[in-house]
C-alpha positions as CSV (number, residue, x, y, z in Angstrom):
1,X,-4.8,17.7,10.9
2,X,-3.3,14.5,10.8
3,X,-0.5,13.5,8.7
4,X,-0.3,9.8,7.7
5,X,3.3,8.2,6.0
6,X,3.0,5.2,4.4
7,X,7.2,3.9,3.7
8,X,7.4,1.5,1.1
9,X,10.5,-0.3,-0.5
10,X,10.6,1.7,-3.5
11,X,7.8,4.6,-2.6
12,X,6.8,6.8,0.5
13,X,3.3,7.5,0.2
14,X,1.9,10.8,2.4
15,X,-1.1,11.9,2.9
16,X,-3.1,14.8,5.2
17,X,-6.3,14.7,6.8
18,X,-8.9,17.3,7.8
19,X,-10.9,14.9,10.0
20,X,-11.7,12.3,7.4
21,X,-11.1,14.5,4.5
22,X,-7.9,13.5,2.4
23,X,-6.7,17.2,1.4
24,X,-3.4,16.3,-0.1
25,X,-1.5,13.3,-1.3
26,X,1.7,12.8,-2.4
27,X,4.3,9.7,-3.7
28,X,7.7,10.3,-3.5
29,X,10.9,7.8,-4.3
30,X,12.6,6.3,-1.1
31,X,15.3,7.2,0.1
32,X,16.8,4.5,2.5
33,X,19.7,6.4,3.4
34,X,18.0,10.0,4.3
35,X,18.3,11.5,7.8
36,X,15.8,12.9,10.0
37,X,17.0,16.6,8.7
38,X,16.6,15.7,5.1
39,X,13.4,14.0,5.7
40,X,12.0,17.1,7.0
41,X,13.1,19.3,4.2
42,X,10.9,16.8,1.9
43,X,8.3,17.2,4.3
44,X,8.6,21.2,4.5
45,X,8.6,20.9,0.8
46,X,5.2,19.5,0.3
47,X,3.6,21.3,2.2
48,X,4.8,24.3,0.9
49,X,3.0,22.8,-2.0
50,X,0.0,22.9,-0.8
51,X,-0.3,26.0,0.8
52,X,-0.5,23.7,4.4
53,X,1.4,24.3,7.5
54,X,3.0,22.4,9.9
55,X,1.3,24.2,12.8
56,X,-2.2,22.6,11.9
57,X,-0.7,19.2,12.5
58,X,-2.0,17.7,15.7
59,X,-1.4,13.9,15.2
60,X,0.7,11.8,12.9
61,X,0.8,7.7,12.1
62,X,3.3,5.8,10.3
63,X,3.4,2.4,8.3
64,X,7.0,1.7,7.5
65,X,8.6,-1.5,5.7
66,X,11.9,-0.3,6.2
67,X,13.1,-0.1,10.1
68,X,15.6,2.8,9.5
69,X,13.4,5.0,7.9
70,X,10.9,4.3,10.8
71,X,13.0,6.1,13.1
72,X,13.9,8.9,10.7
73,X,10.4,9.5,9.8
74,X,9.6,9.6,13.2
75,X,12.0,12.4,14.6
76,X,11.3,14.3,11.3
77,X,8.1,14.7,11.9
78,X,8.1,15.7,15.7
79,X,10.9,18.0,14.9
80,X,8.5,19.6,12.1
81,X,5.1,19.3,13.9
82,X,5.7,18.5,17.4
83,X,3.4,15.3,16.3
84,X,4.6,12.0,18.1
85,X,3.8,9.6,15.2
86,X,1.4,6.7,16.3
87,X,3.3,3.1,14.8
88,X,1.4,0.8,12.7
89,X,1.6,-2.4,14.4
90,X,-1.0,-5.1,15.2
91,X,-0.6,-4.0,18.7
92,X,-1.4,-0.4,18.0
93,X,-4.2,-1.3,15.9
94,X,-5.8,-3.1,18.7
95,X,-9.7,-4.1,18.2
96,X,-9.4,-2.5,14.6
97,X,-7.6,-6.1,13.4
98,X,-8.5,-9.0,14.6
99,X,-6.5,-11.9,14.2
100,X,-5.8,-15.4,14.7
101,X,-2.6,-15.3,12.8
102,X,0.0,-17.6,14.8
103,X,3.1,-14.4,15.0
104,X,0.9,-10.9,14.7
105,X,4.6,-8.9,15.1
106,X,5.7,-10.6,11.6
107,X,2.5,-8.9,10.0
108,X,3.8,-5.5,7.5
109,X,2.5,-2.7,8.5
110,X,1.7,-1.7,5.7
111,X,-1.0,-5.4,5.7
112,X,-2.1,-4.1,8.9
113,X,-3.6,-0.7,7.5
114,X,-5.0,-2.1,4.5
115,X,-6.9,-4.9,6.3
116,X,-8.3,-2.3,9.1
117,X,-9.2,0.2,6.5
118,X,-10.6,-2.6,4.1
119,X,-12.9,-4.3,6.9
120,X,-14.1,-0.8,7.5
121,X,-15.0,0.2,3.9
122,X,-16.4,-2.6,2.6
123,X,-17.2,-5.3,5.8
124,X,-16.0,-8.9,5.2
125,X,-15.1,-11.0,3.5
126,X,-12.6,-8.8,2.1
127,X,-9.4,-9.3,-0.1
128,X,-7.0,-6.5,-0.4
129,X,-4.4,-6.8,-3.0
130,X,-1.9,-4.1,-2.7
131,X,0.3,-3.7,-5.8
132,X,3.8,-2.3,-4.4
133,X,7.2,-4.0,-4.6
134,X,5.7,-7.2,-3.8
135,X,2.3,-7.7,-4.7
136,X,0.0,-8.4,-0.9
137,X,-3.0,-9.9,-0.4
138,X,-5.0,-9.8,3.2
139,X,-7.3,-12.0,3.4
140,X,-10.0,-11.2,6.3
141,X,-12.7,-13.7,6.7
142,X,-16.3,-13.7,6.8
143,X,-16.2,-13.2,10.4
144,X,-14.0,-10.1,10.3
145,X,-10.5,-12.2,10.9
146,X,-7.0,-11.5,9.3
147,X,-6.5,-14.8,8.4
148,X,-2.8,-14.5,6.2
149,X,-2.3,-13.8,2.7
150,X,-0.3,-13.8,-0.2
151,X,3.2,-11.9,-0.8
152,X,4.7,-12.6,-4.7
153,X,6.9,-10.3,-6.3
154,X,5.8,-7.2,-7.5
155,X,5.1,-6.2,-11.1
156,X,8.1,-3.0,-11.2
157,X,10.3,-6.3,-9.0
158,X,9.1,-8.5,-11.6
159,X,9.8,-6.0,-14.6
160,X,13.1,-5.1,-13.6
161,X,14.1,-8.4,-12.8
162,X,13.4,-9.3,-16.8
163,X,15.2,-5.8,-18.1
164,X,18.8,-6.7,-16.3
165,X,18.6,-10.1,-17.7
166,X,17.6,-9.5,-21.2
167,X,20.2,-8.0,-22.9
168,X,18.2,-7.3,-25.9
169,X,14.9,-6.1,-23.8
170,X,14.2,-2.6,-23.3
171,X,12.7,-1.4,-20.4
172,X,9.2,-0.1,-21.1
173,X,6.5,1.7,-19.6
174,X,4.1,-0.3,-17.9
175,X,0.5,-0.3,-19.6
176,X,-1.9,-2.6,-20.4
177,X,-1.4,-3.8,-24.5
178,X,-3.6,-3.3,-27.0
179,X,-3.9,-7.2,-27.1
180,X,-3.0,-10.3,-25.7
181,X,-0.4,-11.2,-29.1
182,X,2.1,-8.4,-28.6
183,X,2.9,-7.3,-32.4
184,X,6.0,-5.9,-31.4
185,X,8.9,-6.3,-28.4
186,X,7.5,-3.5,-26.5
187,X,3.7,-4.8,-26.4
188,X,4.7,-8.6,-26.4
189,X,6.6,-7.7,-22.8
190,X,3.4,-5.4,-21.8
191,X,1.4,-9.0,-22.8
192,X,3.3,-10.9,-20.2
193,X,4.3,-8.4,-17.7
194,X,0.4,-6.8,-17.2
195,X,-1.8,-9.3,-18.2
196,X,0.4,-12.0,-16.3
197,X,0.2,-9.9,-13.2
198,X,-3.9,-9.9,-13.9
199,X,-4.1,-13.7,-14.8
200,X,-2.0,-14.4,-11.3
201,X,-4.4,-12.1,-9.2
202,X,-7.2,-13.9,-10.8
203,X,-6.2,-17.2,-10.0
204,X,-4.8,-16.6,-6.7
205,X,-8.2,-14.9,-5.5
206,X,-10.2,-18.3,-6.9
207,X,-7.8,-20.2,-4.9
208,X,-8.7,-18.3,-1.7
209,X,-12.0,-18.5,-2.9
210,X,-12.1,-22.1,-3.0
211,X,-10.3,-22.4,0.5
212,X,-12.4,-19.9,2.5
213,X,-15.5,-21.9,1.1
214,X,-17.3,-18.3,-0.3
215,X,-16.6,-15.7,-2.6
216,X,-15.6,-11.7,-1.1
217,X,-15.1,-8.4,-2.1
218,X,-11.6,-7.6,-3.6
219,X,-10.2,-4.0,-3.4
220,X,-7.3,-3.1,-5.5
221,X,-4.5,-0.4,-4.1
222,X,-1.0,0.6,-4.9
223,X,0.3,2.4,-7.5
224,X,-0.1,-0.2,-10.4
225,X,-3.7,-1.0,-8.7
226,X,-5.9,1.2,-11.5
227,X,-4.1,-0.5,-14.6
228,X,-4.0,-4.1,-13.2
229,X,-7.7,-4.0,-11.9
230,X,-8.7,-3.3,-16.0
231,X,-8.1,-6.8,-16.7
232,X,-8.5,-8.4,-13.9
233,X,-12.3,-10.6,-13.5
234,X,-11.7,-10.9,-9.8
235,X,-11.0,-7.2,-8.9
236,X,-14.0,-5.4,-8.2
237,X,-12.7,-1.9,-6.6
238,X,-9.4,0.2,-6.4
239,X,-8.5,2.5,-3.8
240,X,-5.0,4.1,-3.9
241,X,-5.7,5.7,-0.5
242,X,-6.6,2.6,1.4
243,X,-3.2,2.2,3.6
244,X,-3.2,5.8,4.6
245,X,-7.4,5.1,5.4
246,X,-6.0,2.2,7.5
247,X,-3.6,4.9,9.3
248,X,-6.0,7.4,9.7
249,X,-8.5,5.0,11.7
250,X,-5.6,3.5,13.6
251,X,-4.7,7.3,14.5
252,X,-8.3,7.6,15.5
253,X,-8.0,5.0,17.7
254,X,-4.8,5.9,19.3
255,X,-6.7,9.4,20.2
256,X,-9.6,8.0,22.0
């Protein structure tokens, strides 16, 4: 089995493969401050879960935003499985991502996995917009090359942002509204806040669009991906397991 991590600034997103069958997924909070000990609790946790052990994990990749946790994650998991996690890095990914990007170390990693899992899926041209803290988007050309992409802030980043600086806003759930003209506070933020988010995507895709000279396929991931992708014109698939695909192929790689 493989287990892939994918450590975001606000959510750690885990997955485990049976070859290339996803057979459990999970999203916990992040912890920026947890040790390799405590990590491996969360870990042993999980899989308890599941009914998996860590004796049927052979391999292990990593995609991590946040350096500390990289090492923490790491020795957690060889501690648990005996796994030495494979790194997410252009260099790691090797032939899977090809580039022409001017400083390929600067890439996230967490970039990296959704363009070499995207390219795979679906071919090029290819868009990913990964909805996270910030909200990403890879562009990879029509002759299979990262070319760069977009990093704005996230919806939550975006929400929160407008909740401490309102005083008289509360904080609501993030759904789509029932209509553009919010009849109350609550839906008149939802207006603005999810349909905003949709409206941005939308013109930020035409604008790549227009500069690549062609039109591609744009996939939708992240946690807000499913709800965005409802009203967005540009968006034409979601896949919330597209940065652990990304690590399980770089994996692959990393075994042959």
């Amino acid at each position: 089995m493989l287990l892939a991590i994918d450590i975001g600034n606000t959510h750690t997103v885990l997955g485990v493969y049976t070859g290339k069958t996803l057979d459990a997924m999970w999203r916990i909070a992040t912890d920026r401050n947890a040790a390799a000990d405590e990590l491996r609790i969360t870990l042993s946790t999980l899989f308890s879960l599941e009914g998996l052990s860590f004796e049927n994990v052979d391999a292990a990749a990593l995609a991590s935003v946040v350096p500390q946790l990289t090492r923490a994650w790491s020795q957690a998991i060889e501690d648990a499985t005996g796994a030495q996690p494979v790194v997410c890095s252009a260099e790691t990914a090797g032939d899977l991502f090809d580039t022409d990007y001017p400083s390929p170390h600067e890439i996230g990693a967490d970039r990296i996995a959704d363009a070499v899992a995207a390219r795979a899926l679906y071919g090029e041209p290819v868009i990913v917009v990964d909805f996270g803290t910030a909200t990403n988007m890879e562009v990879i050309d029509a002759d299979g090359v990262f070319r760069g992409g977009i990093i704005a802030p996230g919806v939550m980043t975006s929400a929160n942002a407008l909740f401490s600086r309102g005083a008289q806003l509360p904080a609501i759930d993030l759904v789509n509204p029932p209509q553009v003209v919010g009849r109350s506070t609550m839906e008149a933020i939802q207006a603005g806040i999810m349909l905003g988010e949709a409206d941005r995507v939308d013109g930020l895709v035409r604008r790549i669009f227009a500069e690549l000279g062609y039109d591609a396929t744009v996939v939708a991931t992240g946690g807000l991906g499913p709800t965005v992708a409802q009203n967005s014109e540009t968006i034409g698939i979601v896949n919330t397991e597209l940065t652990l695909e990304g690590l399980r192929l770089i994996a692959e790689r990393a075994a042959r």
